[in-house]
N, C-alpha and C positions, 0 to 999 in steps of 0.2 A: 504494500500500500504506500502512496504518498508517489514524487517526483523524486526521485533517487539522483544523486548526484555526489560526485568522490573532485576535492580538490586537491592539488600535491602539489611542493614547491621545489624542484631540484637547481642545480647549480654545477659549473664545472667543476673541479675538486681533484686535485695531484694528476692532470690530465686527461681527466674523462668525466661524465657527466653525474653524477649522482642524485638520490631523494635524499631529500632531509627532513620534509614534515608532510602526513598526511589527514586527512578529514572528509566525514562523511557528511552529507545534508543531506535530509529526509525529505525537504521541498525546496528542488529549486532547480528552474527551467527557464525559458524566454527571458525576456527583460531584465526579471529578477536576476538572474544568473548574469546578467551585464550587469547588472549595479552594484554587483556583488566584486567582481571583476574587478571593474574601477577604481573603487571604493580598495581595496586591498593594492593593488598598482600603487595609486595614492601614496598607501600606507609605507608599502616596501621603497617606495620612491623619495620619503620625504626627508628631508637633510636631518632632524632632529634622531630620526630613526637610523642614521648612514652606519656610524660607531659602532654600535651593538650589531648592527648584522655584520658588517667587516668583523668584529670581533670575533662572531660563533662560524664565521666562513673561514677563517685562521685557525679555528679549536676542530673544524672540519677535516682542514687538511691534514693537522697532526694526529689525525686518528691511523692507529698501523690497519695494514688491509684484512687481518681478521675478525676487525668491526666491519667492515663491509661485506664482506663475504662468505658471513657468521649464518647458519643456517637460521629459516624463516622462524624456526617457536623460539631459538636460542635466546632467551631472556637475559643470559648472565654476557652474554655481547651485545645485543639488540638493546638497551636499555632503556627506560619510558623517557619519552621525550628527547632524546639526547640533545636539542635545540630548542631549550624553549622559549627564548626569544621570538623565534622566526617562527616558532606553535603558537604564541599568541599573535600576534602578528596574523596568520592567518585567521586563527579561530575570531579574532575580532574582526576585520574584515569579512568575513563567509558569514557572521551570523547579526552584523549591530548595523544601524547605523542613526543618525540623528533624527531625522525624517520618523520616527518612530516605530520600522524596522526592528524587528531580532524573533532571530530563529532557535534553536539550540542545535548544534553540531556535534558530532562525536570524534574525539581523538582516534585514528587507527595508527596502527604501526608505523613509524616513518620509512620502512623500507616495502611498503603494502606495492603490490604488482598494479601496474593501470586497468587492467579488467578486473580483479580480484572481489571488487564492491558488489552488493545489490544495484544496480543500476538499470533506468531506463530512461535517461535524459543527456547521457555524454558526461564529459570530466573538463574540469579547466587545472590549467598548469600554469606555475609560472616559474621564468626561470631570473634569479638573482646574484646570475653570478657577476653583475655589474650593479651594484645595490643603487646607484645613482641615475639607471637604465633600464629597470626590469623590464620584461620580456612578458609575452603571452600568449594562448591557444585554448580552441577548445578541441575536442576531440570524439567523434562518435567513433565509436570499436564494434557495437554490436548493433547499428539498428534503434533510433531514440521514436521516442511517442511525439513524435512532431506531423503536421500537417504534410510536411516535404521531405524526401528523401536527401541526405547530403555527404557527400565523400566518405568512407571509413578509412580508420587508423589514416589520416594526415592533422597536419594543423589547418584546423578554421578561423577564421580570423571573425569579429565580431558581430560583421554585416551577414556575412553566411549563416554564424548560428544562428542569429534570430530570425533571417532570413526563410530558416527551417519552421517558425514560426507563426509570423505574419508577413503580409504583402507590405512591404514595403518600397513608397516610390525613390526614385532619384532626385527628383526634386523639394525645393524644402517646400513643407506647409506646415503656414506658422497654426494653421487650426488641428495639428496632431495633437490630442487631447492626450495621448501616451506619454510623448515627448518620445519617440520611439528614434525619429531623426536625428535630435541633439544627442542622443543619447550615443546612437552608432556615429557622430561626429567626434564626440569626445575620445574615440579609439583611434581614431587616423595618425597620432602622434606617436603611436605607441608600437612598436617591433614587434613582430609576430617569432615565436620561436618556429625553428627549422625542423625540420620530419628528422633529419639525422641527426640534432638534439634529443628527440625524443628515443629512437633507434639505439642510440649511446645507452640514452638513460634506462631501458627497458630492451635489452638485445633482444629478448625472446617473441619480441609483439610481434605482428603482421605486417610491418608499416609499407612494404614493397606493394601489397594488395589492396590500390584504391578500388575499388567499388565502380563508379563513375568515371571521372573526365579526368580524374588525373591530380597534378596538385592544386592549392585552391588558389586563387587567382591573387589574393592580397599576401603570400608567401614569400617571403625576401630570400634574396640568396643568402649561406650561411655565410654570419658577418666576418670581418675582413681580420687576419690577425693584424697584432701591433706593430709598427715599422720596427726594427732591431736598428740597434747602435752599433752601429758600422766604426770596429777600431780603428780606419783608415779616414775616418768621415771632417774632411777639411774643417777645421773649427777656426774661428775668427781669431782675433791678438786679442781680443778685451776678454773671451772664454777660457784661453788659454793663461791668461795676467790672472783669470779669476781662479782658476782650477788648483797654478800655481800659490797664490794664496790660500788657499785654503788649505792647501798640503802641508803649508810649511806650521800653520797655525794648529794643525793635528799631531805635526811630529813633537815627540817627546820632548827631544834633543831642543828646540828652539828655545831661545834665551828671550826673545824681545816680541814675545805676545803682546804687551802695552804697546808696542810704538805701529806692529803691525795690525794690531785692531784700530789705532787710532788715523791710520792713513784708508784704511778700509772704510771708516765712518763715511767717506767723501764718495763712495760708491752708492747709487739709489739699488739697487738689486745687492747688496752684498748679504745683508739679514737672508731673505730668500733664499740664495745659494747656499749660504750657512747651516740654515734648517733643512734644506734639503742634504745637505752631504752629510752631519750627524747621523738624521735617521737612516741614510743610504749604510752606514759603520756601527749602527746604535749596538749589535748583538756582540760585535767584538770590538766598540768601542773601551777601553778602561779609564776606569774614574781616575781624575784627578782633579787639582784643584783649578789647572786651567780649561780641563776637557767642563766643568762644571760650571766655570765660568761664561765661558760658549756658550753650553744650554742655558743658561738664564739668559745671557743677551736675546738668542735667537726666537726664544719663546717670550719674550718681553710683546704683552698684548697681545696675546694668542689667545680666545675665549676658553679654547675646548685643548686642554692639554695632554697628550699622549704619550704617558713616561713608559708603557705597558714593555717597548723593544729594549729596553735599559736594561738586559738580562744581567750583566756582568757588576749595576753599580750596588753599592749596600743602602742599607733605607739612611743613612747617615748621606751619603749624598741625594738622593731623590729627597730629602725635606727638608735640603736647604734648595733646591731646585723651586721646590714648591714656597716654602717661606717669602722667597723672592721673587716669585708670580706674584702672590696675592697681594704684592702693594699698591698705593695709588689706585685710580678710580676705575681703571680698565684692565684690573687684573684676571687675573684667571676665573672661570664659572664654572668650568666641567673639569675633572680630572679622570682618566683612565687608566686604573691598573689591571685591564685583563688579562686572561691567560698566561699568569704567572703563578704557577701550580709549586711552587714556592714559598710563594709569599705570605708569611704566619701574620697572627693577630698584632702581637707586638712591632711585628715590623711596622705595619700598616697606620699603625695608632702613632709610632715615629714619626714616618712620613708627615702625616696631616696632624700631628702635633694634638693628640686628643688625651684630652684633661678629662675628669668629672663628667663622662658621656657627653663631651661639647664635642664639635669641630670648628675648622676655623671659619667664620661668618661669610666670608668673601664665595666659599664653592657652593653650589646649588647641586651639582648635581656628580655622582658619584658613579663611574662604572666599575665593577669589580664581579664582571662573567668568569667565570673557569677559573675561580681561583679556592680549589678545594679546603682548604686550611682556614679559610675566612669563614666562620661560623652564621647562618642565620641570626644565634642569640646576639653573637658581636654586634652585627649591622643592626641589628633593633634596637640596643642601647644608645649606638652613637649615631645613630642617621634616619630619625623620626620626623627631621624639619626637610628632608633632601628629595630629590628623586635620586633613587638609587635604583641598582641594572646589577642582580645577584642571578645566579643562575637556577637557585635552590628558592629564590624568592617567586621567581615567575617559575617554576617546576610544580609548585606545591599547588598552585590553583588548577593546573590542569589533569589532576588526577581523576577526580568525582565533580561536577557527575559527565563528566567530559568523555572517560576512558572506557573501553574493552578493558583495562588492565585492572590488578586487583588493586585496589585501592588502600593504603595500608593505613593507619592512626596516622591524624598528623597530630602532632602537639600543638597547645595551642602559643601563637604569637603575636604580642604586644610590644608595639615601639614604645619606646622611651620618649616623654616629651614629644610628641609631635602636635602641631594648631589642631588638629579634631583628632578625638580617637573612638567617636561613638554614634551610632547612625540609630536612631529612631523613627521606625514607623509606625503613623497613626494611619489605619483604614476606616473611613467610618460607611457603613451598611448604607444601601438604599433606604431600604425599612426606618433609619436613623435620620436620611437626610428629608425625607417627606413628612415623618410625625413631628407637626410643632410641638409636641410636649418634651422635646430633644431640645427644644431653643426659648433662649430668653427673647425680651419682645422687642428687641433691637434686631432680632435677624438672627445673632449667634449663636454658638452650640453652649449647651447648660452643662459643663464637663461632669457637673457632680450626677446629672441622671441618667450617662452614657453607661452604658454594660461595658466590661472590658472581657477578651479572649485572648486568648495567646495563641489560640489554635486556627490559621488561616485561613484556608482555605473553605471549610463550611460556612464562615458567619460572614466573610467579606463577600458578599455578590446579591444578586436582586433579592432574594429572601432575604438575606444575614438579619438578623435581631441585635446582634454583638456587635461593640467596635473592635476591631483587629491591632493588636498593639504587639509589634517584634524589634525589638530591641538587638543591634551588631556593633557587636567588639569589633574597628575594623583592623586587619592586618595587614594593613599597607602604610608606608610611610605618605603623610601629606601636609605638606605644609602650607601658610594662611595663603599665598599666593594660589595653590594648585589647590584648596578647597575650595575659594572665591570661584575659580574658574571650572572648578568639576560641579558645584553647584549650579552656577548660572547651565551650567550644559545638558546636568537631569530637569533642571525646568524648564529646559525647552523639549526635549523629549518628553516629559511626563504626558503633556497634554495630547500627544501625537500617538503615543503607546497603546497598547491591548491594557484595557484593565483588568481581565481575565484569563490567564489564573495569573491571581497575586505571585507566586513565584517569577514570573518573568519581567515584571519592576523591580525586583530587588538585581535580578541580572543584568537588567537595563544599567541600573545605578555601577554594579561592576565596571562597566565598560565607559559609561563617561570618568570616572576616575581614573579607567584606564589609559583615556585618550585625551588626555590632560598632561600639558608640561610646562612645569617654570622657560624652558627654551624656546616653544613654539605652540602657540595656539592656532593652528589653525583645522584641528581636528583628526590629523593623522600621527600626531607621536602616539607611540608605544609605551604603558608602564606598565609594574602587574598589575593583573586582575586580583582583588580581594576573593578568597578559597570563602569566608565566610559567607558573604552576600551569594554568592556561587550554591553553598549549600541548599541539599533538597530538602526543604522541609515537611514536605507532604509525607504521612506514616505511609500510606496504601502504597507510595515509590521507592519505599526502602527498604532495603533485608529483614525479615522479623528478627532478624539475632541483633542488628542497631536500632539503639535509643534514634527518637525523634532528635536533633536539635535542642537545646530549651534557649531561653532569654536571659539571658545575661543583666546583673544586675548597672544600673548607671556607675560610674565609677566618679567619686567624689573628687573635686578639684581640676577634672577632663572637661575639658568644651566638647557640646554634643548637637549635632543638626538633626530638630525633629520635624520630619515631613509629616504632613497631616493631608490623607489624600481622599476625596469623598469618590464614593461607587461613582454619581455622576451629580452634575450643575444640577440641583433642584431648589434653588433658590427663588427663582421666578416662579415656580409651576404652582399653578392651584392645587389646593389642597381637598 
């Protein structure tokens, strides 16, 4: 039952193509399946999100090829999620959006085969191995419940699949009540992935066996590789003055680093090439007091800092690196230590200089993916006011009710200090909002003669007698800027949303906190998803051997936002 439909995200990876996240939709075809698209494009596309997928694309590569080639039930190399940045990242995209949009999705395997689903509506892919570029396709394999027949096993490009759906013309009409035209306009921009990306990524498929006409008509060649640096490649006197500089300012041996940075100052590109050849040397560069001195010129007003290649320096030098970003008014914002599967608590608290579960005021935002050693508990003590990017933080929400996997205890988790740490919901009943004996005679609600429930589902909806009151601990770090902003964004969804079943407003709410960033508002950053709001509260949806949920008591001296949300407007209606 339902529009079946499986999305996967692969990428290229130590010379060949690979999956890295997969997910199943229970409804989603036509249009929907374009906005859905997009909407994720968006996501994988937007600069606030770039960091974090470079990150888990570099912890990609470093995986040996017994993880890839780990058989299909092989759990103890298969592991749940092993990306789950790039898992949220999709699952938000495939199932939210503001427009009041959301579906729920299910996590499958990230190594799941492209036929392997329930399906009768095709699959979309996308590929990210250029996170500032993604890529797209859809793909029918077996024949979709569409009106029109359309190529198997190739790529389709946006106007085809839907094309498979409704007539649409070539020309625009501004009276398309769908928006079906701007819709297939806003893909034009956007790269189609190549049949021998897919072929790579899935050697066993069909993909030699179109169906039809062959490939599909909006199919690019496959793209161009990178020009290679020709050791012979004539370079100018000013590349060559500059190259030389900078050699000599690397060599050990040099004596007159001050006079030779101070004739470099008079260079406009000299910073640039500076930062550029550090990081080009960062894995076998060694610390010193002058290689240190470097990095802080070169990264002098740099927002987003990336010390993560600094494999070789001690946290003694990385937080004096960092000390000396954060001064003055255009210091540093973001800091990146990922995939440094080294890197202990103490070091880390070195680095950013953490006192009394503070950090330093100047960083907002904190990446620390793949960094085994760094404890969940840690990052909730010191980085309740941050947007922080853990790989065990965004892991934890997609396990229930997301996963086929077994789902195991999470403990529970509370930041430290963060502006909100308590989400309250008030539902009040139909039944509630139509009997004046609910209201004093200004209009409002009489709180002392509302019933309360805690149990949602039966009492929130046209019958309900009860008011609905759930109370969530949240476990995500948010601070006053990204609560201001994740609020204004559930009430604009609210009003647009299904008020039925109450569980999928509390999910809704997941996902604008999700898409909420101190860096970039404009709807497409990535944070985690809160596991709590996530939670299924409904008994009749859960194993009889798990307790329901309960409600958590307020926690005294927390800031707490209490939504107060009526079945519907009965304010006007006669009585």
């Amino acid at each position: 039952m339902g529009q079946r439909h499986q999305l996967f995200v692969i990428a290229r990876i130590i010379g060949r193509y690979r999956q890295l996240a997969a997910i199943h939709h229970q409804w989603l075809y036509g249009h929907t399946a374009l906005r859905r698209c997009r909407d994720t494009l968006n996501i994988f596309g937007n600069k606030t999100n770039r960091i974090p997928l470079q990150q888990e694309l570099i912890a990609a590569s470093q995986k040996h090829d017994d993880f890839w080639l780990a058989a299909h039930d092989d759990r103890d190399k298969n592991e749940h999620v092993p990306f789950p940045f790039i898992m949220t990242c999709l699952v938000t995209g495939a199932s939210f959006n503001l427009d009041g949009y959301y579906h729920k999705v299910l996590v499958e395997p990230f190594h799941m085969a492209y036929d392997e689903g329930d399906n009768n509506n095709g699959i979309t892919v996308f590929d990210i191995t250029e996170p500032d570029n993604p890529r797209y396709c859809f793909v029918d394999f077996a024949g979709m419940e569409s009106e029109r027949e359309v190529d198997l096993n190739i790529p389709l490009s946006a106007r085809t699949y839907l094309e498979a759906y409704y007539e649409l013309s070539n020309a625009k009409d501004p009276n398309d009540e769908a928006g079906l035209l701007p819709l297939v306009e806003s893909f034009e921009s956007r790269s189609l992935i190549t049949k021998e990306a897919l072929a790579e990524t899935w050697p066993d498929g069909a993909w030699d066996s179109a169906s039809l006409s062959g490939p599909d008509h909006d199919s690019p060649d496959p793209p161009a590789l990178g020009g290679l640096d020709i050791a012979d490649k004539p370079k100018t006197l000013r590349n060559q003055t500059m190259d030389q500089l900078l050699d000599l300012l690397l060599d050990p041996s040099e004596q007159d680093v001050d006079g030779l940075m101070a004739e470099a100052g008079h260079l406009n590109d000299f910073i640039p090439n500076l930062r550029r050849r550090l990081y080009e040397h960062a894995s076998v560069l060694q610390p010193s007091s002058t290689t240190v001195g470097l990095l802080q010129k070169a990264l002098e007003g740099v927002a987003t800092v990336d010390l993560s290649p600094f494999k070789l320096w001690t946290s003694e030098h990385l937080s004096a690196v960092v000390s000396h970003l954060q001064t003055g008014v255009n210091g540093m914002k973001s800091l990146n230590m990922s995939n440094m599967p080294d890197l202990t608590e103490p070091e880390l608290a070195a680095i950013m200089k953490l006192e009394d579960g503070k950090t330093a005021s100047h960083i907002n935002t904190v990446i620390i993916l793949e960094t085994p050693k760094i404890s969940l508990d840690f990052v909730a003590k010191h980085f309740g006011k941050h947007d922080v990017y853990h790989s065990e933080l965004f892991r934890r929400a997609l396990y229930k009710p997301y996963s086929h996997f077994e789902s195991p205890v999470l403990p529970a988790l509370q930041f430290d200090a963060p502006a909100i740490s308590q989400l309250v919901w008030v539902g009040i009943s139909a039944r509630q909002c139509w009997d004046k004996k609910f209201r004093l005679q200004d209009g409002h609600y009489n709180w002392s003669t509302l019933k309360f429930s805690t149990y949602v589902v039966d009492h929130y909806g046209p019958d309900g007698q009860s008011t609905s009151y759930t109370a969530f601990m949240l476990d995500i770090p948010l601070s006053i800027a990204k609560t201001i902003q994740s609020l204004h964004r559930l009430l604009r969804y609210m009003p647009l949303a299904k008020n039925y079943p109450f569980e999928e407003c509390f999910r809704g709410a997941a996902r604008c906190f999700a898409t909420t960033s101190t860096l970039d508002d404009d709807g497409y950053s990535i944070g985690p998803l809160s596991s709590t709001l996530l939670e299924d509260r409904r008994p009749y949806r859960r194993p009889k051997t798990t307790a329901s949920p309960k409600n958590q008591s307020l926690k005294p001296g927390h800031w707490a936002i209490i939504l107060i949300h009526e079945a519907f407007d009965a304010r006007d209606q006669e009585q």
